[in-house]
N, C-alpha and C positions, 0 to 999 in steps of 0.2 A: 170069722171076720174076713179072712181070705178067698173064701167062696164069694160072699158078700160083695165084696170091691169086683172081683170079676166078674159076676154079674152087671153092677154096675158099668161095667167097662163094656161089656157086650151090649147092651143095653144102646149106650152115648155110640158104639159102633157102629151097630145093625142100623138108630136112628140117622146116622150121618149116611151112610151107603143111601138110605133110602130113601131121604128125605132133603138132601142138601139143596137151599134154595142159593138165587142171586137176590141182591139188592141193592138199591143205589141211595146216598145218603148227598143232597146237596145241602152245599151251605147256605143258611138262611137266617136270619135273627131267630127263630126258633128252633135252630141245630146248632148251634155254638154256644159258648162256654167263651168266656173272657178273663184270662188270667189263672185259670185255677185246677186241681183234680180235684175230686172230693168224692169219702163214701157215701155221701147223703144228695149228692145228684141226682135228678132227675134223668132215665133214661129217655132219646129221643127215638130211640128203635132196640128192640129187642129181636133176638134170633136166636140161633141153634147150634150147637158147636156142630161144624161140617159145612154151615154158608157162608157164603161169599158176598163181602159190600165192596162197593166202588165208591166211596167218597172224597167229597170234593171240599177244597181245605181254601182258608185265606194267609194270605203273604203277611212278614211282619213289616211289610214298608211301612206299616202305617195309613193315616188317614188318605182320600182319593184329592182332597186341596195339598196335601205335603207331596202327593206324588206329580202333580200337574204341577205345580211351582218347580219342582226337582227337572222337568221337563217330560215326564212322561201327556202321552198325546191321550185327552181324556175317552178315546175311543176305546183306549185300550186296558181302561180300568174296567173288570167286571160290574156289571149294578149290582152284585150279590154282595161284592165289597159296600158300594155306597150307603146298602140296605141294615146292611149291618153296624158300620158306624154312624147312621141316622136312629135306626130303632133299639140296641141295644143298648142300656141304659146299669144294668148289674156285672160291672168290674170288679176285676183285682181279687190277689194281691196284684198277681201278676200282669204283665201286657201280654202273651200271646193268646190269639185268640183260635178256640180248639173246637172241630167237627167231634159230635158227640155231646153224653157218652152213648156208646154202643154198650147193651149189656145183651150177654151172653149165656142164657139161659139154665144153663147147666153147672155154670161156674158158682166154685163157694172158696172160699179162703182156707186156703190150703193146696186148693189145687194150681194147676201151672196153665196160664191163656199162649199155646202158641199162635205167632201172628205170620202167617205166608205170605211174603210181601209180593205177588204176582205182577205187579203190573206200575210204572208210577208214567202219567203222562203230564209235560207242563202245560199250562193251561192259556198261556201268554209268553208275548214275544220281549220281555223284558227282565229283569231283576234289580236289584238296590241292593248296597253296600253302606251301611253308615255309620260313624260312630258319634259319641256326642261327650259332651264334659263330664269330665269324674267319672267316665265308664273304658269300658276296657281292658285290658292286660298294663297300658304303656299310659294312663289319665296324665299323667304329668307329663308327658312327655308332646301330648294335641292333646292342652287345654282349651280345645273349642268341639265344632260340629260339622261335620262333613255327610254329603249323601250325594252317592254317585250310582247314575242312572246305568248300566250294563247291558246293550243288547243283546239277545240269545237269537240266534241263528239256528233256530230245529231241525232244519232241512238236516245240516252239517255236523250238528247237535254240539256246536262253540259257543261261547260268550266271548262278545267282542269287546274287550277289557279297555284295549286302546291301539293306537295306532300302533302295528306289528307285533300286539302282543293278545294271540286266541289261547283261552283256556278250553279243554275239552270238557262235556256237561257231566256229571256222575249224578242225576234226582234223585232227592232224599228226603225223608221228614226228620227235621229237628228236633222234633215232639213228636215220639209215640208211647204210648202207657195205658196203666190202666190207676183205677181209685186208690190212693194209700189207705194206713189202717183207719179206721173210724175215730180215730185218736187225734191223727193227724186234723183233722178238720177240712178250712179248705186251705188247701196244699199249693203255694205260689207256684206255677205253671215255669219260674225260671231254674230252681235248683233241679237235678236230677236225682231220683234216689233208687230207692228198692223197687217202685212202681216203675222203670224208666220212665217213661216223659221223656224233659228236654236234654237229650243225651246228645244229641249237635254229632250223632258219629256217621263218617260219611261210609264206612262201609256198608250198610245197611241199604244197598239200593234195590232193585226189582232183580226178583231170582232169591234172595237171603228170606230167613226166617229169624223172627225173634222169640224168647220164652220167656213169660213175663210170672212172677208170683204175684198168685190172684192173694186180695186182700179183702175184700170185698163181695156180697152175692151179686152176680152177673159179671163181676169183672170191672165193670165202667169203663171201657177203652175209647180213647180218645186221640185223635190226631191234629196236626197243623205245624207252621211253623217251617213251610215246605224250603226247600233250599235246590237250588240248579247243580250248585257244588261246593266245596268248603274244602280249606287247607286245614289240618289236625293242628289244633290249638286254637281257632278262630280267632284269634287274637286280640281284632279291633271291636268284637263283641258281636259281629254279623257275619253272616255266609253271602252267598249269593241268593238274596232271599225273593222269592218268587209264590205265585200259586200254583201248585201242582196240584192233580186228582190221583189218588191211589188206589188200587185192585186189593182186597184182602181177604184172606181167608183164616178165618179162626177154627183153632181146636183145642177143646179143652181137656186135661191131661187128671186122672186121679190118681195113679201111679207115680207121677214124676213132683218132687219137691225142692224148691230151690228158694234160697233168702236174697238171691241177686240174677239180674236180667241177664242171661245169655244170649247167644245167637250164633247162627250158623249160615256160613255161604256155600256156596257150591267147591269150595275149595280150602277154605280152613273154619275150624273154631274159634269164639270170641267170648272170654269172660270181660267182667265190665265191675269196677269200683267207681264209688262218687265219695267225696266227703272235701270239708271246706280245706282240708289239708292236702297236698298233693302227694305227701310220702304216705299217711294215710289210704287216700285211693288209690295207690298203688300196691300197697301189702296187700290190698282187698281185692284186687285185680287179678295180682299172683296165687293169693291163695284159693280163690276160687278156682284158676286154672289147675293148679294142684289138685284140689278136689274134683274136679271136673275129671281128669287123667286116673284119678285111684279110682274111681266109682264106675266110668263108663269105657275105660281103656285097661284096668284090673293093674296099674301101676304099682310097685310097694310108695309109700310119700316120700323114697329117698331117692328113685329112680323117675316120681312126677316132677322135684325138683329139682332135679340135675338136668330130665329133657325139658325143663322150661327154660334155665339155664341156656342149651344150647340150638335150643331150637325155636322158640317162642320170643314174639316179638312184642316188648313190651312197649305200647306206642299213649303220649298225650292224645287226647282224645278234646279238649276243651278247657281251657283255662281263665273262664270269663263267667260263668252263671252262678256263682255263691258254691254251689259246691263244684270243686274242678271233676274233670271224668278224663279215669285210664283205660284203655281197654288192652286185653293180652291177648295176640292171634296165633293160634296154632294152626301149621299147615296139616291138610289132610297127606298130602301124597307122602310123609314120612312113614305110615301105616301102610303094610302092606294089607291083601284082602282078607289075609287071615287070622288078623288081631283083631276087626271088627266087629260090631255086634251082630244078629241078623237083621234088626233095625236099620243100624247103619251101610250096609250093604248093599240096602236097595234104595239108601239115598244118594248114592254115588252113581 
């Protein structure tokens, strides 16, 4: 069985050194996905663990008449937008609307989709902010609807919030995942779960890597739901939501198993809990970081919860999409070089 898997491994190796292609995915009413993941999706591009797509995602502003009322100048709404809320017509549950899916050729359930977030560029000089009745962290507190138009400065890479007050930009996708269990069905695009999806975390920008548990053959990965930047809790139920295009490279792992999304930046580790409970996505949070520490840092579990304890930063991640999301960040630099794996040594 051991020969077996390493074969395979060599195998998805040799073909990735040799074979890695590029590809670019635009959004199109026949590339999106509205509101949903699901095992039973249709892929609209298949590839090879080792390539790289550049796809291009749509903003949740909403429709291109709520954005020109809102006062955005209709020059600057994409037609890929128009195109899409003219000819897509298979909604829900959910509203975001997702590039994809990508399926990934070598992916089976069980194995683990890393995602290399290489590159995210915005695609427009704007963003929205909105919140509406009954939704939010605060509903009762703006029982109504607000949407404010936010210009982005790329040169300077600010959003100009308001007079004397610049936010600096961090691009991020809101949504990124792959297909949950074939169980699930189709899976509302708003909670985040074991697939990630719409995990709204802003550390996740270009440079970071995600590891997603494949549920599904090919994986189904799907993105959108692009965001300029976000304060941890989103509060009013929106980021600075924008259309960005992002750079990705996928690999698929048969070696690595995980029941929850990781990720990793150039500078700490990130386990991640969802559930409609907040002390819930938190025990899931911690304890995956605990396991994460025994399994790939050879920790006793007394000694992963103590340095989570004192060195792990337990942060809200999103407190607005049905299930809330924790994430726990462990810094790299508390490891010196010679607790690392050989793995991890040459990602540093």
């Amino acid at each position: 069985m051991l020969a077996k898997a390493l074969t395979v491994l060599l195998i998805l190796s040799s073909y990735s050194l040799a074979h890695a292609a590029d590809y670019t995915l635009k959004a199109t009413p026949s590339t999106v996905v509205w509101g949903y993941y699901s095992a039973s999706a249709k892929p609209v591009l298949t590839i090879h663990s080792g390539d790289t797509v550049r796809v291009q995602t749509v903003s949740s502003c909403g429709s291109p008449e709520r954005m020109e009322k809102a006062g955005v100048p209709p020059s600057e709404i994409p037609q890929y937008n128009r195109d899409i809320y003219n000819q897509v017509k298979d909604k829900g549950p959910g509203g975001h609307i997702l590039t994809g899916p990508i399926a990934i050729a070598e992916a089976e359930p069980g194995d683990v989709l890393e995602v290399q977030i290489q590159k995210i560029d915005i695609d427009v000089p704007f963003a929205c902010n909105v919140f509406g009745v009954g939704r939010g962290f605060l509903p009762n507190d703006f029982p109504y609807g607000r949407f404010k138009v936010i210009p982005l400065d790329r040169e300077h890479m600010l959003a100009r919030f308001a007079p004397g007050i610049d936010i600096p930009l961090h691009p991020f996708f809101g949504s990124m995942g792959d297909a949950p269990p074939p169980s699930a069905g189709r899976y509302n695009s708003a909670p985040p779960w074991m697939h990630a999806g719409n995990m709204d975390n802003k550390e996740l920008v270009a440079g970071t890597t995600l590891y997603i548990p494949v549920h599904a053959k090919g994986a189904l990965f799907e993105a959108g739901d692009g965001h300029a930047g976000q304060g941890n809790g989103e509060v009013d139920i929106t980021a600075m939501e924008t259309f960005l295009s992002g750079t990705f490279k996928f690999i698929v792992h048969k070696d690595m198993h995980l029941l929850w999304p990781r990720a990793e930046t150039p500078t700490e580790y990130i386990s991640m809990g969802f559930s409609p409970d907040l002390k819930t996505a938190t025990e899931l949070a911690v304890r995956d970081m605990i396991n994460f520490l025994v399994d790939e840092k050879h920790l006793s579990r007394d000694d992963a919860y103590m340095l989570t304890s004192v060195a792990v930063d337990v942060d809200i991640t999103q407190l607005v999409d049905g299930n809330v999301g924790v994430h726990a960040i462990c810094p790299k630099d508390i490891f010196s070089k010679a607790t690392l794996l050989p793995t991890q040594k040459s990602h540093q």
